[in-house]
C-alpha positions as CSV (number, residue, x, y, z in Angstrom):
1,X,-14.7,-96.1,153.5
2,X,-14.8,-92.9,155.8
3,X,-16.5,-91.0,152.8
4,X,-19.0,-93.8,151.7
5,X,-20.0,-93.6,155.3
6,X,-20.6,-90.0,155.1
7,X,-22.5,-89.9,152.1
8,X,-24.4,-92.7,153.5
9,X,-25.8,-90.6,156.4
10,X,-26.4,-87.7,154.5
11,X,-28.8,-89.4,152.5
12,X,-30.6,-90.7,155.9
13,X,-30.1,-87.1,157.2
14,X,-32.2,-86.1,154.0
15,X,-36.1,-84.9,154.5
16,X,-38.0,-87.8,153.7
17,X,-35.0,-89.6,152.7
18,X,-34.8,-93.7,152.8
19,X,-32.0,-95.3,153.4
20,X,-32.1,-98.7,150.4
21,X,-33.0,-101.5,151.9
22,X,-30.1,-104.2,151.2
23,X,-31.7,-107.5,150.2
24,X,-29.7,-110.3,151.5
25,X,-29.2,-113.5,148.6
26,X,-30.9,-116.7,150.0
27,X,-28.2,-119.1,151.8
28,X,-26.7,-116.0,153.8
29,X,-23.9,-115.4,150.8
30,X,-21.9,-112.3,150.5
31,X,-23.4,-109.6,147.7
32,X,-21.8,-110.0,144.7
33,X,-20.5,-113.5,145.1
34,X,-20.5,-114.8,141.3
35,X,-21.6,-118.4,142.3
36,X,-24.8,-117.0,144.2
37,X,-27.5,-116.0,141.6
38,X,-28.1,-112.0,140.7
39,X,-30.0,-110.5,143.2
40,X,-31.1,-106.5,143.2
41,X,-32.1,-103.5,145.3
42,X,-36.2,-104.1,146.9
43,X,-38.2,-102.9,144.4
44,X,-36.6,-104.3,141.6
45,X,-37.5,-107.5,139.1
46,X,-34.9,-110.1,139.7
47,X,-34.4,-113.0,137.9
48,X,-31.7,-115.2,137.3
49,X,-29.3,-115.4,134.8
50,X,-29.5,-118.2,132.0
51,X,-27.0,-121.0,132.2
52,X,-24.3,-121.1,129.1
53,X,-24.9,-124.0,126.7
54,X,-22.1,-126.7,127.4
55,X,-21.1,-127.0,124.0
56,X,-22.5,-125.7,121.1
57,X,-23.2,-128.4,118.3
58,X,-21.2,-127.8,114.9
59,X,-23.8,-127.2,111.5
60,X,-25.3,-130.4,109.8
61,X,-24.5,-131.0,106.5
62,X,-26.5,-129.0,103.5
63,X,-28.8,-131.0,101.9
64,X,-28.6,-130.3,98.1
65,X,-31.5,-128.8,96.1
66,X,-32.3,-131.2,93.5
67,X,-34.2,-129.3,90.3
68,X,-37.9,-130.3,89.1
69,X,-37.9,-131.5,85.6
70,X,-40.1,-128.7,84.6
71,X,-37.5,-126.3,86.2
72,X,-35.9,-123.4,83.5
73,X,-32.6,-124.6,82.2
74,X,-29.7,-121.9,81.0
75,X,-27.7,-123.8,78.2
76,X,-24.9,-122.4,76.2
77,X,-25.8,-124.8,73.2
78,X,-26.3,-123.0,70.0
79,X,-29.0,-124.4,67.5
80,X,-28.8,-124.8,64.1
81,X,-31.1,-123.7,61.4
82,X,-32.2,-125.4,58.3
83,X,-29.1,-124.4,56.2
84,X,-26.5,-125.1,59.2
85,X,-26.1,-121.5,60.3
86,X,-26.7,-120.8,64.2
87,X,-28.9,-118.6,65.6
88,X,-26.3,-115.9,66.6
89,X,-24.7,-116.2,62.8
90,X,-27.5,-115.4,61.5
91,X,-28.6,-112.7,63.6
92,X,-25.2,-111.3,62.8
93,X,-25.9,-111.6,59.3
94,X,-29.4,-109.7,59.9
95,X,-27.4,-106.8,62.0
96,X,-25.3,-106.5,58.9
97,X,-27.9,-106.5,56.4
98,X,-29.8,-103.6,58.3
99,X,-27.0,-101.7,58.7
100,X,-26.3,-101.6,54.9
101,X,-29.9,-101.1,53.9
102,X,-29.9,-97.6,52.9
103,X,-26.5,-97.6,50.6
104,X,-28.1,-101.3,49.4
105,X,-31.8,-98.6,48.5
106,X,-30.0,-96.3,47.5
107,X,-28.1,-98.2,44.7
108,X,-30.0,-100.7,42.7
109,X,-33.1,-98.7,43.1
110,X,-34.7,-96.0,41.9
111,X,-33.9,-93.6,44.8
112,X,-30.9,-91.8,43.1
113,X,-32.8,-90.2,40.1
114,X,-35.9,-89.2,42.5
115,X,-33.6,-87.8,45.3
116,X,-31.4,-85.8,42.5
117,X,-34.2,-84.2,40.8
118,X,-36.1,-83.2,43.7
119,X,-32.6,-81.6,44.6
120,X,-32.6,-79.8,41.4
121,X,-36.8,-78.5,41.5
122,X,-35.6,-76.9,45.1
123,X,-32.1,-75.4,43.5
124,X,-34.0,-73.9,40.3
125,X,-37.2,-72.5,42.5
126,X,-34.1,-70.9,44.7
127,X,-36.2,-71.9,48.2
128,X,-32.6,-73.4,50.0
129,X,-34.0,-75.2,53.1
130,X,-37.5,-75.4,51.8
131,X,-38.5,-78.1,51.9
132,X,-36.7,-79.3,54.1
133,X,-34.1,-82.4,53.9
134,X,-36.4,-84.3,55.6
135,X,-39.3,-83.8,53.4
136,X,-37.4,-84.6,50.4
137,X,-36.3,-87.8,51.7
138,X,-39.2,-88.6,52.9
139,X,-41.2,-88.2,49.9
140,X,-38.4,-89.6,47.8
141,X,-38.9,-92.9,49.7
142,X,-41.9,-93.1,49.5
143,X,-42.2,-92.6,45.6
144,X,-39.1,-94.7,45.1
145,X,-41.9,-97.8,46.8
146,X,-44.4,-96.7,44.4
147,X,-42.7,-96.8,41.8
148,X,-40.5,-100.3,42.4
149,X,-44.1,-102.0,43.7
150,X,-43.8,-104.5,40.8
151,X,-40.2,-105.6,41.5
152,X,-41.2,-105.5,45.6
153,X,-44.5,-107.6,44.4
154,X,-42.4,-110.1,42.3
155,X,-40.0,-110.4,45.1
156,X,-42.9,-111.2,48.1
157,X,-44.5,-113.7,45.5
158,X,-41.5,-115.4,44.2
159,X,-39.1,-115.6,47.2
160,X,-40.4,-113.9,50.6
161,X,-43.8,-116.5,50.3
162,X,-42.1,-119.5,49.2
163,X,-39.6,-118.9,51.8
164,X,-42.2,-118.6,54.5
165,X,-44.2,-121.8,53.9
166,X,-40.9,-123.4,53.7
167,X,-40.9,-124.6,50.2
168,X,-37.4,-123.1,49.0
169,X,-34.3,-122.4,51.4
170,X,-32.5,-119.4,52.3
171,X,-30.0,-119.2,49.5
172,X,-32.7,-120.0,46.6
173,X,-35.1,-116.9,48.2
174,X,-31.7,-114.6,48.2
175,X,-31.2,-115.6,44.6
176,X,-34.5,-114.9,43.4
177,X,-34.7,-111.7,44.9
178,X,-31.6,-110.7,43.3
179,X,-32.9,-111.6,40.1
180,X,-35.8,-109.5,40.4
181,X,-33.5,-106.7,41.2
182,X,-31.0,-107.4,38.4
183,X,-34.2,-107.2,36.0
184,X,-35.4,-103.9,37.2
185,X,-31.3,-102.5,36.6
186,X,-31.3,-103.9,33.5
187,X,-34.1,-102.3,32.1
188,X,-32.9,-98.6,32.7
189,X,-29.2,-99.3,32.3
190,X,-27.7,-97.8,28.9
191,X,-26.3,-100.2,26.9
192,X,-23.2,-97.9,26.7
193,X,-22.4,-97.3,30.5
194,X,-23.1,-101.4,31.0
195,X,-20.3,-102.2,28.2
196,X,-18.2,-99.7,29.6
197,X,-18.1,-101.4,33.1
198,X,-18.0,-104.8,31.6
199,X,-14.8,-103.7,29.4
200,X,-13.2,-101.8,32.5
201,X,-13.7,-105.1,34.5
202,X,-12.0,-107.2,31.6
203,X,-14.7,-109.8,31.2
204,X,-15.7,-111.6,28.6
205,X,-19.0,-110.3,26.8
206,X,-21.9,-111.4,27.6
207,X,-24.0,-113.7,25.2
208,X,-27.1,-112.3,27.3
209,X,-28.5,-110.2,29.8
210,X,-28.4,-113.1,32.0
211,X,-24.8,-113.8,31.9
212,X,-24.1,-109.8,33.1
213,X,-22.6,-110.2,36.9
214,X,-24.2,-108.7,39.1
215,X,-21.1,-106.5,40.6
216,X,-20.7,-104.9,37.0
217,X,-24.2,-103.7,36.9
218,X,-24.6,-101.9,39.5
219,X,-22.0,-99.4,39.1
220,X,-23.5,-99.6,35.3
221,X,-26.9,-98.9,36.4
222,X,-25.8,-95.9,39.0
223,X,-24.3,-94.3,36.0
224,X,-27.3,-94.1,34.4
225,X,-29.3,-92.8,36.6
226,X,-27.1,-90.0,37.7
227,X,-27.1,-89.0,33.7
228,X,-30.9,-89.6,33.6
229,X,-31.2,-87.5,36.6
230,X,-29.0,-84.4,35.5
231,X,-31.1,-84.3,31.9
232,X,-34.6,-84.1,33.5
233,X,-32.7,-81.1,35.7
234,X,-31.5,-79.4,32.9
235,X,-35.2,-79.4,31.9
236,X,-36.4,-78.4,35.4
237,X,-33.8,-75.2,35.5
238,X,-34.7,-73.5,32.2
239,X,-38.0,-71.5,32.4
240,X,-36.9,-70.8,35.9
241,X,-33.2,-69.3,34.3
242,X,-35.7,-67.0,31.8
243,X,-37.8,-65.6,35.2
244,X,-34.3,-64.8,36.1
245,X,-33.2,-63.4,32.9
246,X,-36.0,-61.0,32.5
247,X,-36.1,-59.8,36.4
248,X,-31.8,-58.9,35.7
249,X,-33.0,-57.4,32.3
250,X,-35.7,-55.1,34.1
251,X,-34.3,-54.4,37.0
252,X,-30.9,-53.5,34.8
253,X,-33.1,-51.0,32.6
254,X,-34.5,-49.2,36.0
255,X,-31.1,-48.5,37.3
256,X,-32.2,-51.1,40.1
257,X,-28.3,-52.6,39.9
258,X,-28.0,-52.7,43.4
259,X,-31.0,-55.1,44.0
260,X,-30.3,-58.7,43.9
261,X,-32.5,-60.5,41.2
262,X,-32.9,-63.1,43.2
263,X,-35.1,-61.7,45.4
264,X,-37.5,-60.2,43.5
265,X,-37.2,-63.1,41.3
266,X,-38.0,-65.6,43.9
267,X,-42.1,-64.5,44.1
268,X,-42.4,-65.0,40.7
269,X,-40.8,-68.8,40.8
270,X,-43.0,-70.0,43.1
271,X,-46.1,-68.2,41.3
272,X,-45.3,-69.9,38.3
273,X,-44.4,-73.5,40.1
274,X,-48.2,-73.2,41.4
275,X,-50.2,-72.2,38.7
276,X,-48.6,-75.2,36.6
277,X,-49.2,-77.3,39.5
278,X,-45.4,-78.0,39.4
279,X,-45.1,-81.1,41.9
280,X,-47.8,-82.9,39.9
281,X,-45.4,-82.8,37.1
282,X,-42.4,-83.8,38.4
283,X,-43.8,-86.7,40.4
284,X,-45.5,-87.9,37.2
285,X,-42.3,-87.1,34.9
286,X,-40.3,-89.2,37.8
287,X,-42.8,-92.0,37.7
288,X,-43.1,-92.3,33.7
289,X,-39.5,-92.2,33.2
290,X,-39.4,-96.1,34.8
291,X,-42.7,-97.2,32.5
C-alpha cells in the first residue's frame, strides 16, 4: 500500500500531470464488485456486459432432403445389349480386339509381303536407316488398304451396313467378315503350304474351299506370303549384286583393295533406282502380285 501511495503522488507531483478521476458505480457499490455492472475510468465507453442465456436449447431434428424426380440417379445396374452381353463385356471385348489389331493386320492381310519387300529394296540399295522404319510402315499400311479395298468394301457392304441398320446381329456380321477374309487367304494361299497345315493338323480333307477351318489357313496363308515375299527380293537384289560386282572388279584392278566397295558402290545404287523410277516399280509389282 505504502508504494501504491507513492507512485500515486508522483504522478500528481508530475508537470501537467492528472490524477484519474475514479468513477463511482451507481448505488454507492465497491469497484469491482461482480454483482454491480462494469464500470470504467472518465473518459472511457462503458456498457454493460450481456446476460448468459439460461439454457441453451438442444438442435432440432434434420429434416431429410427428398430428391426431384428429374434429379440424376447413380445405379450400378448393367444393361444388356441385343445379344445378352452387357455394356462392360463388350467394351472388354472391344479393348481386346484393339489391342490385337496389328498381329490380327498383320496376318490375314497383305501387310507381310509389302513390309518384307520394302525391307529388301532398302537392304539391296544399302541406305540402312533410310527410309526410315517409320516410313516404311507407313507406306506399307497404307498400300496394304489399297490393295485389300475390295475385301474392306465387301466387308462395309455385307456386314458393317447391315449391322448398322440393325438387320443382322453381332455374331452374323462377325461371320461374314470372316468370310470375306477367308476368301481373300484363299486366293493367294499355295495349294501345297494349305495341305501341309491341314495334314500337320490331322484333319480330314476338305471336299472344298469352304470346308478349310479357318485356324489352318492362316498359318497356310502366312507361309505363302513369306515365300512370295523372299522370291520378288531375290529379284529386287540382283542388278544391285552386279553394281557391286563390277565396282569390287574395278576397284580390285586399280589396286584400290583398301576401299570398301560399298561406298563407292552406294552412288551408283541409288542412280540407277532413280533413273528406272524404282519405287513406281515395286509399288506396282506389290499391287499386281494380289490381281
Amino acid at each position: 500500500m505504502r508504494i501504491l501511495a507513492a507512485l500515486l503522488l508522483l504522478v500528481i507531483a508530475l508537470p501537467g500531470g492528472e490524477a484519474p478521476t475514479i468513477v463511482a458505480p451507481p448505488g454507492g457499490g465497491l469497484v469491482g464488485d461482480p454483482a454491480l455492472p462494469v464500470s470504467g475510468v472518465t473518459g472511457t465507453t462503458q456498457g454493460a456486459a450481456p446476460a448468459a442465456p439460461a439454457a441453451v436449447e438442444p438442435p432440432g431434428a434434420v429434416a431429410p432432403i427428398i430428391p426431384s424426380p428429374n434429379a440424376l440417379k447413380l445405379t450400378l445396374d448393367a444393361p444388356t445389349g441385343g445379344d445378352g452381353l452387357s455394356s462392360a463385356v463388350t467394351l472388354l471385348l472391344l479393348i481386346t480386339v484393339l489391342a490385337v489389331a496389328p498381329a490380327f493386320i498383320m496376318m490375314v492381310t497383305c501387310f507381310t509381303r509389302v513390309i518384307i519387300v520394302l525391307g529388301f529394296v532398302r537392304r539391296a540399295l544399302g541406305t540402312q536407316t533410310l527410309p526410315p522404319n517409320q516410313v516404311m510402315v507407313g507406306l506399307a499400311l497404307f498400300l496394304s488398304l489399297f490393295i485389300m479395298q475390295p475385301t474392306i468394301k465387301r466387308i462395309e457392304a455385307e456386314a458393317w451396313t447391315p449391322l448398322q441398320k440393325q438387320e443382322i446381329t453381332q455374331g452374323q456380321a462377325l461371320e461374314k467378315a470372316k468370310q470375306a477374309v477367308k476368301d481373300f487367304m484363299l486366293k493367294h494361299t499355295r495349294k501345297t503350304d494349305l495341305a501341309l497345315f491341314i495334314r500337320l493338323a490331322k484333319e480330314e480333307r476338305p471336299k472344298s474351299a469352304a470346308d478349310v477351318s479357318f485356324l489352318t489357313l492362316v498359318p497356310a496363308f502366312i507361309t505363302s506370303e513369306l515365300k512370295t515375299a523372299f522370291q520378288m527380293g531375290f529379284v529386287i537384289f540382283l542388278p544391285f549384286l552386279v553394281i557391286d560386282l563390277v565396282i569390287s572388279a574395278i576397284l580390285m584392278s586399280l589396286g584400290m583393295m583398301m576401299l570398301p566397295p560399298v561406298v563407292v558402290s552406294l552412288p551408283f545404287k541409288i542412280l540407277l533406282f532413280v533413273l528406272v523410277d524404282g519405287w513406281v516399280l515395286i509399288v506396282q509389282g506389290l499391287a499386281a502380285s494380289y490381281a
